[in-house]
N, C-alpha and C positions, 0 to 999 in steps of 0.2 A: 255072912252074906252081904250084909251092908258096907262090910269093908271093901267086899270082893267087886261090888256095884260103885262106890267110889274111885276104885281105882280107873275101872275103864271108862266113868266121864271125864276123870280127870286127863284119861290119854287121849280121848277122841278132840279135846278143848286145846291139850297142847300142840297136837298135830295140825291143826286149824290155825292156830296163834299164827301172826306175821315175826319171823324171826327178826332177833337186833341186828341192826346195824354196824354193830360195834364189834358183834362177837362172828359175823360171817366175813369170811375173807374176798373181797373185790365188791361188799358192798357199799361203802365209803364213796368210790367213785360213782354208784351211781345215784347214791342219795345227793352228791354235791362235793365242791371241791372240801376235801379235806384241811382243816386247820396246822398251816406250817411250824415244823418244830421247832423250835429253837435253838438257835445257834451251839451254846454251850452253857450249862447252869456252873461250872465249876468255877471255882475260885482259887487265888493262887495257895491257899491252904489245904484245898481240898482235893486239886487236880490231879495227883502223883497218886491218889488212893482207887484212881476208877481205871478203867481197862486202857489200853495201848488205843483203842478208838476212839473211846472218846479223849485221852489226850491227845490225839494228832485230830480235831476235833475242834480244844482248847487252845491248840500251837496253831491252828490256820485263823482263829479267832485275834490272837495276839499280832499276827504278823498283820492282819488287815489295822489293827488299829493303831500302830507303831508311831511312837510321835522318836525322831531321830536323837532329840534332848534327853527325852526320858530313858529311853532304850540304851544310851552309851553309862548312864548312871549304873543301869545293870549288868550289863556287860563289860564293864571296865574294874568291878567290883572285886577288890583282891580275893586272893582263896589260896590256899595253902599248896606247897611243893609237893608233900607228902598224899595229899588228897586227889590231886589231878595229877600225880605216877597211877595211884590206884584206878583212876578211869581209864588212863590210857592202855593199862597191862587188860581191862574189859576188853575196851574196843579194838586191840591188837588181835586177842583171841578169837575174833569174830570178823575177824581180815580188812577191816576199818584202812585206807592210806592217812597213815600220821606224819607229819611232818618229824625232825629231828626236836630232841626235847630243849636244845639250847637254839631253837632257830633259824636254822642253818637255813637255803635255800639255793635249791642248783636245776636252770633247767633241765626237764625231760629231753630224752637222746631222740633224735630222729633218724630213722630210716630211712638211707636215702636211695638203696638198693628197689626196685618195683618189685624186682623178682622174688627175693625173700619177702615182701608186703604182701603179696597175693599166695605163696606157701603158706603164710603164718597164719593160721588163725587166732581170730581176735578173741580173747577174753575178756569176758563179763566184764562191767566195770566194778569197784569195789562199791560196797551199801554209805551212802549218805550218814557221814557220823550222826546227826540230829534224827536221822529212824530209827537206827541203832538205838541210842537214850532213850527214844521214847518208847522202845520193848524192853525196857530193863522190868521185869518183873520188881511188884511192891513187897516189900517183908513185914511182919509185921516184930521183927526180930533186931531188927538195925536203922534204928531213926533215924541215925547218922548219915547210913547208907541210901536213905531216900532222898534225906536233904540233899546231899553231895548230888547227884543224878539229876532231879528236878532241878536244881539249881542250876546245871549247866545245860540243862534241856531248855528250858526255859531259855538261855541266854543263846541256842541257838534257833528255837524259835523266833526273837529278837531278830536275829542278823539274815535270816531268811525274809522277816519283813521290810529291812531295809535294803536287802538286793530287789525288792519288789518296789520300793517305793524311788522312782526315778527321782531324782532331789540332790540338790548341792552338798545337802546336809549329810547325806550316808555315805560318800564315800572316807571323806575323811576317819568317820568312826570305825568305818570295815578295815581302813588299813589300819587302824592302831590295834583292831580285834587280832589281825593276821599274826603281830608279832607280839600280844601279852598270852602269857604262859595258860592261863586258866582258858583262854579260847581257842590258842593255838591248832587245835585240834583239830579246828571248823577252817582251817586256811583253803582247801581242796574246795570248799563249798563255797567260800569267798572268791577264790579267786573266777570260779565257774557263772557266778552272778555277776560278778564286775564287766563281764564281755558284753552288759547288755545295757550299758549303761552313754556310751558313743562320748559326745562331745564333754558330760557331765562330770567324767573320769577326770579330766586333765587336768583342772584348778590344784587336787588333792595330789596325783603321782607325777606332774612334771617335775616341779623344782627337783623334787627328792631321784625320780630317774637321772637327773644330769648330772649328780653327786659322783665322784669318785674315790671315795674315800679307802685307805688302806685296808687290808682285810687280817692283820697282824694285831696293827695298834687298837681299829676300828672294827670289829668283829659285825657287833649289832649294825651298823652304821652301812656297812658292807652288803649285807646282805637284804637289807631294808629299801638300797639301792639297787640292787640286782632282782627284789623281786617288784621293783615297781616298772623296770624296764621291761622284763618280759610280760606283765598285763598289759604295757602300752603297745611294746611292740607286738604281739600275739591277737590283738584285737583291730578291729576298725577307731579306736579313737589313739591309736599312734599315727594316724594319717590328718597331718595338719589341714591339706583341704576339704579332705571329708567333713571333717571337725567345723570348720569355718561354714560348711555351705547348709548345717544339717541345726547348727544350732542358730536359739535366737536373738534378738538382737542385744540385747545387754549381755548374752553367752559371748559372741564376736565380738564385743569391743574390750570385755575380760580377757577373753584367748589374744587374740591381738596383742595386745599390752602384756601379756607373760610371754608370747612368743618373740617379741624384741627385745623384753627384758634379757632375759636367757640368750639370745641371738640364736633362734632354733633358724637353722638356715632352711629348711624346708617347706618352713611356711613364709618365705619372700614373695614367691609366685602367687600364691592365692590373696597374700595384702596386699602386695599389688595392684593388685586387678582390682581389688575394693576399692581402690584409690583413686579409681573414674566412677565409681557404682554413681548411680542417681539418687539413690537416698544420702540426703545431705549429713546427716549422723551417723554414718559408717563408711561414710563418703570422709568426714574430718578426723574419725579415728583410726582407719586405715592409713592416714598421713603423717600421723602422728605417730603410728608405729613406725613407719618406713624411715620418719625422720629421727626414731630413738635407736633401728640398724647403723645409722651411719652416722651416729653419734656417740655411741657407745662401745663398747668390745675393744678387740685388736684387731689390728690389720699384719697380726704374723702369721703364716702361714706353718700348715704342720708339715713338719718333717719325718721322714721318717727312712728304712734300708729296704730297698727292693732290691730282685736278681735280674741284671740285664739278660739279653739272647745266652753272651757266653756264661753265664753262669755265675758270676762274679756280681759281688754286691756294690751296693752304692749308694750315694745319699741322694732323696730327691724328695718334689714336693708331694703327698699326697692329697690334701686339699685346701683349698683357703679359705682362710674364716668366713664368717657370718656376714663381719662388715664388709668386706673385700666381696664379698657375692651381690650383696646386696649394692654396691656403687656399680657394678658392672649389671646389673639387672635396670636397674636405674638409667644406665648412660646408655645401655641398648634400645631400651626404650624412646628416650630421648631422640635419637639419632631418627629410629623410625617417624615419627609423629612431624619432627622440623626437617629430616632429609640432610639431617648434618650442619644447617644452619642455626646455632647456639651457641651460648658463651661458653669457652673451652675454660676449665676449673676443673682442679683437684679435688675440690672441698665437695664430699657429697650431697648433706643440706646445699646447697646453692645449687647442684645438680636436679635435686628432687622437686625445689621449689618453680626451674624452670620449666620442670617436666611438669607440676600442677598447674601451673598459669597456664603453659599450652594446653593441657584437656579442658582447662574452664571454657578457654576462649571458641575453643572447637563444639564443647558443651552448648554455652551462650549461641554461638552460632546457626547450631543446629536448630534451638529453638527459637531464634530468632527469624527463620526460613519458615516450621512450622507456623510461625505467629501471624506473618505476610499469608498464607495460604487462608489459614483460620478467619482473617479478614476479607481473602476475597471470597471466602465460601458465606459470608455474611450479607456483603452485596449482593452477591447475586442471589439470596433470600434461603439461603442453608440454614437456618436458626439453629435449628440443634445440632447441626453439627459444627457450627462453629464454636456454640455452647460449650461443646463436649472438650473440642481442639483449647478452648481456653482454659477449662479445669485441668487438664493434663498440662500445660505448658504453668500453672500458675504451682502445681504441685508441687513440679520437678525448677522452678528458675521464677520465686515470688518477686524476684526485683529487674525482673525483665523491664526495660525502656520502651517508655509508651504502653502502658499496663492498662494507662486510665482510657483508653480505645475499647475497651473490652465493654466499658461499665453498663452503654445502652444495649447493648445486647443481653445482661445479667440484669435490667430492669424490666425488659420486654420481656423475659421468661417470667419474671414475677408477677408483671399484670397480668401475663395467661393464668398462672397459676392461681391468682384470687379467684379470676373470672371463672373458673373451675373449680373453687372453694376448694382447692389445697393449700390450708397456711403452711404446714410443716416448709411444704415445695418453696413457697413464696419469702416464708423466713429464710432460707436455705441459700436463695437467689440473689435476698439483699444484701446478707452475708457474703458473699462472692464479688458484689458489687463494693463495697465497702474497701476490701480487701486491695480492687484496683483503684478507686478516688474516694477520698474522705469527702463527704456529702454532709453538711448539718440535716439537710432537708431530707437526707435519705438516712439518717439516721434514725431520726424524728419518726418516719413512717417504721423503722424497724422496731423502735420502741411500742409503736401502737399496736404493730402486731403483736409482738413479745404478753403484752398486757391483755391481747383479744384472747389470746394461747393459756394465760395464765387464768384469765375469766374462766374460759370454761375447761380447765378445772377444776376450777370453785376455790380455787386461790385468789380470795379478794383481795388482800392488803399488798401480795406482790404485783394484782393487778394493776392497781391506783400506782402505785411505785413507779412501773413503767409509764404510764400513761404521764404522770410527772415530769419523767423523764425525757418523754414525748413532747412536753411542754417546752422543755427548758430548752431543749436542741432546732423547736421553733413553737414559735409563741402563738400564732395564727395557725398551728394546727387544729382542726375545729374539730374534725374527730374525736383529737384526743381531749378536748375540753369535754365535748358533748358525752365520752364515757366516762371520764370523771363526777359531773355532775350526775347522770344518772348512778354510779355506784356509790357517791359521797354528796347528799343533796347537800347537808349541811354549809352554809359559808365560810367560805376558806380564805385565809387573804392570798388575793392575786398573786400569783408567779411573779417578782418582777419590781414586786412595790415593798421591799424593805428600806429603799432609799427614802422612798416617803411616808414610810411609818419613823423613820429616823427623824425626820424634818419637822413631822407632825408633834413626837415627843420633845423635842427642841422647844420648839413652838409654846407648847403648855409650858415647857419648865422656867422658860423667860418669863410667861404672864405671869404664873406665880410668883415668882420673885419681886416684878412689878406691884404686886397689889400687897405685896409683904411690907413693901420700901412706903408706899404710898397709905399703907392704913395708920390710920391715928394715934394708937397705941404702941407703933415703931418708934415714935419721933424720944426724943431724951426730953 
């Protein structure tokens, strides 16, 4: 009876109880956000024993943290003939696209028929070799057989992370991954990653696309060249001015300079044209290219057999070098710009340099028109915008004539800006002023502000520094003394007076000697 009376208070208290949290499903979110899981606890010892989830899990862990050094150690890491035949005969089975096992590489056929494209239907593509690996079932029966698998899952984990990680540094490693035998495999999946890569590509597969090496004597060599041309060409970074206009600025001045080395003739037109740009650092490198066009290469043309109207063959030119495009790109230009009035010369350099002197001149020109504007917008009381019109002309032509015209206009902006307690503004102005006339006096106040800037931020000692230095560039600056003294009461010797601390020390060193010579106990 008592058991019987236990049991039903014990149901009637647990039907009452507030259920867990943890064991009702969709109560999580409303008790609060729930605590995020973690990425992945597995280790490279331990990953290849937990499910296909959480190693594709452990492989998206890897690829975010990819360093391109580390990454090529592992994936360049020999492995056996006989051991990756055995992966391959896997992933064959399971309809994987494998490359040939000695390397080979031939592009894909195109359809050039429409008609048969729209009959055809398209089949699936083939499964990503790196999903593949990572569903290989664990055994617990062939340790060999696990290593061998994670081993090369891993390593395309790896190369997945550096088709992700946009960097100078991954492509070179992906194309030595395409053609070593243990990664081989993963070439389909490299090459699909490389399309995404634009200007970054080119440093790693130009040289090697321009190769032509025999495909007899030069097997490897051959074919290494044939698959770097169709990634350049197959993508948007075999377009030199795509390349040029997408990447940054140290990218263009690299491209540039491989593209004259090589004399890729395709990119004339786009250096070129850099070769007026306003930015004076790809303004001097684009010159430098144009000038390594027509200083380097041949000027022989290739030959080659075409079939005339009748039918009949013949020898003719089909295009002309690199340099030879490039003095005629050169000279067309030229002609435009002067209207035919230059000095007539073979010699390209001589050509190019008169074609740069004409864009300076026309350059300088132009800003030298805005300059006259920029000052009459000054008089007749435009401040800021003549303000504006002299930052821009000072950015693009620093050694314009007559610069130092500007200066009261970049000191009157400063006085507004104290009077409005903006120093950053005021700093910014004297700056600007400096730039057009060297000023001791304006120097002097830029020190003091520098030092006002540095006070409050509680940078003493770089304060006094400036302030110092405000001293030295003018000595009656009373500012700067008055912040000196208040932030270093202590006595300092005068700015100024090491000449007569010299004199003073002089001074004593005689009188001692004097009373040396002259005391009683000198004499013999």
């Amino acid at each position: 009876m008592w058991t019987s009376l236990f049991y039903v208070v014990f149901f009637i208290f647990s039907q009452n109880a507030e259920p867990d949290p943890a064991a009702v499903p969709g109560a999580a979110s409303e008790a609060g956000p729930a605590e995020e899981r973690p990425t992945s606890r597995l280790t490279r010892q331990t990953w290849w024993q937990a499910d296909p989830f959480e190693r594709t899990r452990y492989c998206n862990q890897l690829a975010e943290e990819v360093d391109a050094e580390k990454a090529r150690a592992v994936i360049m890491a020999p492995l056996g003939s006989s051991a990756v035949e055995r992966v391959r005969e896997y992933l064959a089975l399971r309809g994987a696209a494998l490359p040939p096992p000695n390397g080979a590489f031939f592009e894909p056929k195109v359809k050039l028929s429409t008609t048969d494209t729209r009959r055809t239907r398209s089949a699936p593509p083939p499964p990503p070799v790196t999903d593949l690996l990572l569903g290989v079932p664990y055994t617990t029966q062939d340790d060999a057989r696990n290593q061998l698998f994670a081993d090369l899952a891993e390593r395309g984990c790896l190369l997945r992370g550096l088709g992700r990680l946009k960097d100078l540094a991954s492509p070179p490693v992906m194309f030595e991954a395409a053609f070593f035998e243990p990664t081989l495999i993963f070439r389909e999946e490299i090459t699909a990653a490389l399309a995404e890569f634009g200007p970054l590509l080119v440093p790693a597969f130009l040289e090697e696309s321009l190769k032509n090496p025999d495909r007899e004597k030069q097997p490897d060599a051959y074919f290494r060249s044939r698959w770097a041309r169709f990634v350049l060409q197959s993508t948007p970074s075999g377009n030199p001015r795509l390349n040029l206009q997408s990447a940054t600025l140290d990218l263009q001045k690299k491209l540039m300079d491989m593209y004259a080395s090589f004399q890729v003739a395709e990119a004339i037109g786009p250096i070129l044209s850099f070769a007026n740009h306003e930015d004076e650092e790809l303004r001097a490198a684009a010159r430098e290219a144009i000038v390594t066009y027509l200083s380097t290469g041949t000027t022989r043309a290739k030959m080659g057999t075409v079939k005339t109207a009748g039918g009949q063959e013949t020898q003719a030119v089909l295009y002309i070098s690199a340099r030879s495009q490039a003095y005629h790109a050169v000279k067309q230009q030229l002609e435009d710009v002067t209207r035919g009035d230059y000095d007539r010369t073979t010699v390209g350099e001589e050509l190019a340099r008169q074609l740069f002197r004409q864009w300076d001149l026309a350059r300088m020109k132009k800003h030298e028109v805005a300059f006259a504007q920029a000052l009459q917008q000054a008089k007749s009381g435009d401040l800021d915008g003549a303000v504006d019109a002299y930052r821009q002309i000072l950015a693009f032509a620093p050694q314009i004539p007559g610069k130092d015209r500007m200066a009261p206009a970049f000191l009157l902006k400063a006085r507004q800006s104290l009077e409005d307690r903006d120093l950053a503004q005021a700093l910014q102005y004297l700056r600007l002023c400096l730039l057009t006339r060297e000023d001791p006096l304006v120097e002097a106040d830029l020190y003091y502000l520098l030092g006002l800037k540095e006070e409050a931020a509680g940078d003493r000692p770089s304060a006094l520094l400036m302030h110092r230095m405000a001293l030295v560039r003018n000595p009656a600056h009373l500012h700067a003394a008055a912040a000196i003294r208040e932030l270093d009461p202590m006595p300092r010797t005068p700015v100024g007076d090491d000449q007569r601390t010299g004199l003073l020390l002089a001074f004593l060193a005689a009188l001692g000697l004097f009373v040396f010579l002259r005391w009683p106990t000198a004499k013999v």
